[in-house]
Every structure is written in C-alpha cells, then in structure tokens.
ZAMARGU-4260 file (C-alpha; in steps of 0.2 Angstrom, whole numbers, plus 5000, padded with zeros to 4 digits):
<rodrens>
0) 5000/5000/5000 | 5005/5018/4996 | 5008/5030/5010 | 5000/5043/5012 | 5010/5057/5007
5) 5009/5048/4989 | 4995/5060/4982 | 4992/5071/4967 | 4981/5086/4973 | 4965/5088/4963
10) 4964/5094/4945 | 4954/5107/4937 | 4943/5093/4925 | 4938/5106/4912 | 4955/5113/4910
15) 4962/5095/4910 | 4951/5089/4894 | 4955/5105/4886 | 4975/5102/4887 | 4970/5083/4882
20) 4962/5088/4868 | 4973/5100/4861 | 4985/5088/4860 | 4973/5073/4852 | 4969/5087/4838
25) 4990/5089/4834 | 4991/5072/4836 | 5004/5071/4849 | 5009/5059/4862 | 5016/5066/4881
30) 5027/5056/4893 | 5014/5063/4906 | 5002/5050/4899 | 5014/5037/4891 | 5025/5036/4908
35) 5009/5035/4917 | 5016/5052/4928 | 5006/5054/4943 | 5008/5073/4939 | 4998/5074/4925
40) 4983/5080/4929 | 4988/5095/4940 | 5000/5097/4923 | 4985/5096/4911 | 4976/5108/4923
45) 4991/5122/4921 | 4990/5119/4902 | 5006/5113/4904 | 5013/5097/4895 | 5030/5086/4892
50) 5030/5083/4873 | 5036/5064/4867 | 5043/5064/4851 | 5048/5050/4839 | 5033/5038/4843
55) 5026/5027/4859 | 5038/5013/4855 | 5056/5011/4862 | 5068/5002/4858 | 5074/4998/4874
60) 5066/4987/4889 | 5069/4998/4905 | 5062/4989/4919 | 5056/5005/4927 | 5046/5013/4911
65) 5028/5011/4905 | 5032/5012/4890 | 5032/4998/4878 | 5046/4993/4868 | 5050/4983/4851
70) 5065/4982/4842 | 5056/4991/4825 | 5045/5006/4831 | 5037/5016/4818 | 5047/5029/4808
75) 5046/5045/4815 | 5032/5059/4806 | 5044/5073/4797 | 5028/5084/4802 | 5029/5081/4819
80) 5041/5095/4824 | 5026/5106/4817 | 5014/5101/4826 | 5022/5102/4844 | 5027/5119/4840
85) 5009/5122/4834 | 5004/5113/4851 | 5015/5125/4862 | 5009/5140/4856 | 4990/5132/4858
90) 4995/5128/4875 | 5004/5145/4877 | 5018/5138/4885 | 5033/5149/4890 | 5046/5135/4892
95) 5043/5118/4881 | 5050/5100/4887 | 5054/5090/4875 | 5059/5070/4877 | 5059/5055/4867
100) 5060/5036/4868 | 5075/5029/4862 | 5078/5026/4846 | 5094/5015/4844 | 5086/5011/4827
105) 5089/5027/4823 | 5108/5030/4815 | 5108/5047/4826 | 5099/5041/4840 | 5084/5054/4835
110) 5099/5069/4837 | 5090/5076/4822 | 5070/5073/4827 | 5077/5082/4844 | 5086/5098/4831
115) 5071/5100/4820 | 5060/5100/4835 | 5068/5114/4843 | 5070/5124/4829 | 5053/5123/4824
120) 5049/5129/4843 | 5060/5143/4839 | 5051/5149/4822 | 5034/5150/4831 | 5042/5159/4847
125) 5060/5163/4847 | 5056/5169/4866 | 5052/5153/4872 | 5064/5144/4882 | 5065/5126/4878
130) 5070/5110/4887 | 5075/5093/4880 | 5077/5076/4889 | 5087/5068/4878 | 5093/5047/4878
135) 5108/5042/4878 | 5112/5043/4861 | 5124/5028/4863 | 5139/5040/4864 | 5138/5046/4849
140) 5147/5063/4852 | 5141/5069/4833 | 5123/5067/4834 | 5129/5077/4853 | 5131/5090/4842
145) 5118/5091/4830 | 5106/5090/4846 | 5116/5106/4854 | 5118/5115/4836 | 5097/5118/4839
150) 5101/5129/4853 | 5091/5124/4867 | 5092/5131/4885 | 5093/5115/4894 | 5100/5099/4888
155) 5093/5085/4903 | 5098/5067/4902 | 5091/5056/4918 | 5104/5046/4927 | 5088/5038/4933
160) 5097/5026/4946 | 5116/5020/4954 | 5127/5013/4947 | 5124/4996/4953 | 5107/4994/4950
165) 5109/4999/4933 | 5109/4979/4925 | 5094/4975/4934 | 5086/4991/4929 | 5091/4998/4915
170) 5101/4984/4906 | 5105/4992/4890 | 5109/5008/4897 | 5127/5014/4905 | 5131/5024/4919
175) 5147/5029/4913 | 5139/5034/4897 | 5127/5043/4905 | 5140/5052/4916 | 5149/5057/4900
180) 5136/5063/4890 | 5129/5076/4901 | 5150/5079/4904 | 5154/5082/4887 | 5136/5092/4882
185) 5146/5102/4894 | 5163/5100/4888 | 5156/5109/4870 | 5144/5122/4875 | 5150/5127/4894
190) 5136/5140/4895 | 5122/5125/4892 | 5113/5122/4906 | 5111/5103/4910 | 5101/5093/4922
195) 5097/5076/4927 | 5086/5068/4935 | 5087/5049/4951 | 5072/5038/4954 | 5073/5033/4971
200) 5065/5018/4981 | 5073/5006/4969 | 5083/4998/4979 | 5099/5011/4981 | 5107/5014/4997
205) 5110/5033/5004 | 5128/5032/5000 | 5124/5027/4982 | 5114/5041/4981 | 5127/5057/4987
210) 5139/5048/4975 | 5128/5049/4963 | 5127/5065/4965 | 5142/5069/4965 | 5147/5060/4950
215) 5134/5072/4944 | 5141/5090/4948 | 5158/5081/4941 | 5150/5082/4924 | 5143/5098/4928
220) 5128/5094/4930 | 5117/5110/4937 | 5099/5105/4941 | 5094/5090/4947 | 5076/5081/4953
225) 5074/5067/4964 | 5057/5057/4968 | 5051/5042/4970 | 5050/5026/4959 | 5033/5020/4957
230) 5029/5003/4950 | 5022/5003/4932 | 5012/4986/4932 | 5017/4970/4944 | 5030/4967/4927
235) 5041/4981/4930 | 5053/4981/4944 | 5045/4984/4962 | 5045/4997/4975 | 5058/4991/4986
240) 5055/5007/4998 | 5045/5021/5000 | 5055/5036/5002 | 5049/5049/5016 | 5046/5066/5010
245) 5061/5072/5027 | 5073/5063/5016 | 5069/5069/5000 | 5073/5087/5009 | 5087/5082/5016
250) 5093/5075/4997 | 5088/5094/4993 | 5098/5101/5006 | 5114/5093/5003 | 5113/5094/4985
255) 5112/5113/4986 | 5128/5110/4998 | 5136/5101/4984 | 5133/5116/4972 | 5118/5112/4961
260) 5110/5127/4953 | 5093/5120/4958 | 5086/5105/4968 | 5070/5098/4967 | 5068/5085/4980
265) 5052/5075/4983 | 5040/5061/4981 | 5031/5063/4966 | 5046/5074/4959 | 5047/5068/4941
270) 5059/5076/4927 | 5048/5087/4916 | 5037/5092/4935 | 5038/5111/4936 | 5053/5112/4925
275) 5052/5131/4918 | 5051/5135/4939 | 5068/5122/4940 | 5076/5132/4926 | 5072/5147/4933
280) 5081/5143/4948 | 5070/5146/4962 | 5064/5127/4968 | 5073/5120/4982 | 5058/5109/4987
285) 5041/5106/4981 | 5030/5120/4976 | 5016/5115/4989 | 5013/5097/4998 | 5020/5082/4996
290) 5025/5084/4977
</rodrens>
C-alpha cells in the first residue's frame, strides 16, 4: 500500500480535457500520459505538457518505464516538429519540454528529430525557452552535436538510478555513458545548462545516492530532481522502499551544499514536473505538499 504522502492534489477537470484535447487534435503523444506520471493532471490543469517525440515505442526494455518497447517502432512523422510547435503555442507555454524514447534504430539516435523540434519551437516563438530530455544517444558525440547545434536552454539526460542497479534496471543503458554525455554536452557548449534527474526507492542505498550526485556535479551537472519510483504494472521492477518526504529534503539540502544550481527533491518529483520553475532557479523543494 502507498503511503499517504503519495497524492496528486485535485485537477481542474475542464482545463484537463481542454489540454488533452489539444493535444489529440495535433496528434501528439506526452510522457505525462505514456509514463503514466502521477503529475499529469495537475500538469493538464496548468496547460502545461512534456511533449514525446519519435513515437510510443522504444527500443529499449527499462524495467522501470511504462512504455512499451520493440526492436522496429514506427518511423518518426517529418511533420511532427510542426505540430508540437503548433501545440505549444496552443497551450501558450513559455518554456517547452521535449523528450523522446529511444531510438537505437535510429543511425543518430533521433539527434536530428530532437534539432528540428527545437528549431521549429523557435520559428513559432524565438522567446520561448525550451528543454530537452534527451537518451543516451549511445555515445555518439556527433549526433551530441547536431542536438546542441538547435540551441536549446537546457540539455537534461536522467541518470535515473546508481550505478549498481543499473543491470537489473536499465540493462541496456550505461552509467558511465550517462556520466559522459551530460559531461561532454558540457565540455562543448560550457554555457548550456544541463540537468538530470534519480528515481529513488529502487533499491539504492544513501551512500549510492550522494555519490551519485556527485558524480553528477563532476560532469557539471546543474539542476537535478529526485522522487520516488513508482511501479508501472506487477512486470516492472518493484517498490523496494518508499521514500519519506524528510529525506527527499534532506537529498535537497545537501545537494544545494554540493553546488547544484537548483534542487527539486520530493516524492512525486518527476523530470519534466515544474521544470520552467527548476530552470528558473527558484525550487529547492516542492511547490506545495508532498509533490
């Protein structure tokens, strides 16, 4: 059973079908919904969404993630750019999060999906600040490059978990390349702002935790969100522990003593969560409640 400070607060229903069906007229798919983030209706009800790109299908099997995954997802729509572009505007978002599955299919990984995207954000308002989430892109430092060529404001990659529980969660993922992609995002652009993101309640001890962190601010990582694994479906890799909300603050507290730009530390903390107020700076903690 759930604890109790595991809640979402209440939504606004008619502002939450509005946002859903803006986004079924562009024909778009969100992480808020594909994930199964408990965020997404107070999200929906701010008009506020984190677009997914590239389809619903990844190629990888994390065994954290709701979303499916197949080794031949469809090929990604050349209008889809567009459309999110027209869908932020719609939604009149002032900072747009954009994330993806992973596409190892992909000879770039989707670098280029990810550059379109932002440029065509940028054609319908050059004042918006934009956001991408990114996969690892296997390493591949060039399609690095074409990703940061777009220009974004903040390049995130999710660490999502320790070192040592990264075979029996995210198996065809590497920590060290996860390390070194958010280092060297830095290494060519030192004025791009990058951020990741730890699941915790997977298993991870404290000391895994702080080390992880600090392998983050290594790579220069400057914003960074913790919160709390949730279990997809009985398939997917279980709640091991429920993290109370005092050590989610205290996670805040000694990140900020480690030299993070911004910490946001709390249960229901998710990436894309109340990331224009992250970039901005200003969160330490969660914005009201639990989460």
């Amino acid at each position: 059973m759930k604890p109790s400070w595991i809640r979402s607060p209440l939504p606004d229903p008619a502002m939450h079908l509005k946002t859903r069906r803006l986004l079924r007229d562009h024909g778009l798919n969100t992480v808020c919904e594909e994930a199964l983030c408990p965020n997404q209706s107070e999200c929906f009800s701010r008009r506020t969404a984190a677009f997914l790109i590239m389809g619903r299908t990844c190629t990888r099997a994390c065994r954290f993630c709701a979303i499916p995954g197949s080794a031949h997802p469809p090929a990604p729509d050349p209008q889809e750019p567009e459309r999110v572009a027209a869908a932020a505007a719609g939604l009149g978002l002032r900072h747009a999060v954009i994330t993806s599955v992973t596409r190892d299919d992909l000879g770039d990984g989707g670098a280029g999906c990810f550059a379109a995207t932002v440029l065509a954000l940028r054609r319908q308002d050059p004042s918006l600040t934009v956001e991408v989430l990114i996969p690892d892109l296997r390493g591949d430092g060039r399609a690095l490059e074409v990703v940061l060529a777009s220009r974004p404001d903040v390049v995130n990659h999710n660490l999502e978990t320790v070192s040592r529980l990264y075979n029996a969660v995210r198996p065809q993922a590497d920590y060290g390349r996860s390390l070194g992609l958010l280092a060297a995002a830095k290494a060519l652009d030192p004025r791009m702002v990058t951020k990741s993101g730890l699941m915790l309640g997977l298993g991870e001890e404290r000391g895994e935790v702080l080390a992880a962190m600090a392998g983050l601010r290594e790579a220069g990582c400057e914003l960074l969100t913790l919160g709390q694994y949730l279990q997809p479906s009985p398939q997917h890799h279980p709640v091991v522990r429920y993290v109370p909300p005092a050590e989610f603050a205290e996670y805040g507290r000694l990140g900020a003593g480690m030299g993070f730009r911004a910490v946001f530390s709390a249960p229901l903390v998710r990436s894309s969560f109340h990331a224009a107020e992250l970039y901005a700076g200003g969160l330490d903690g969660p914005p009201r409640g639990p989460g």
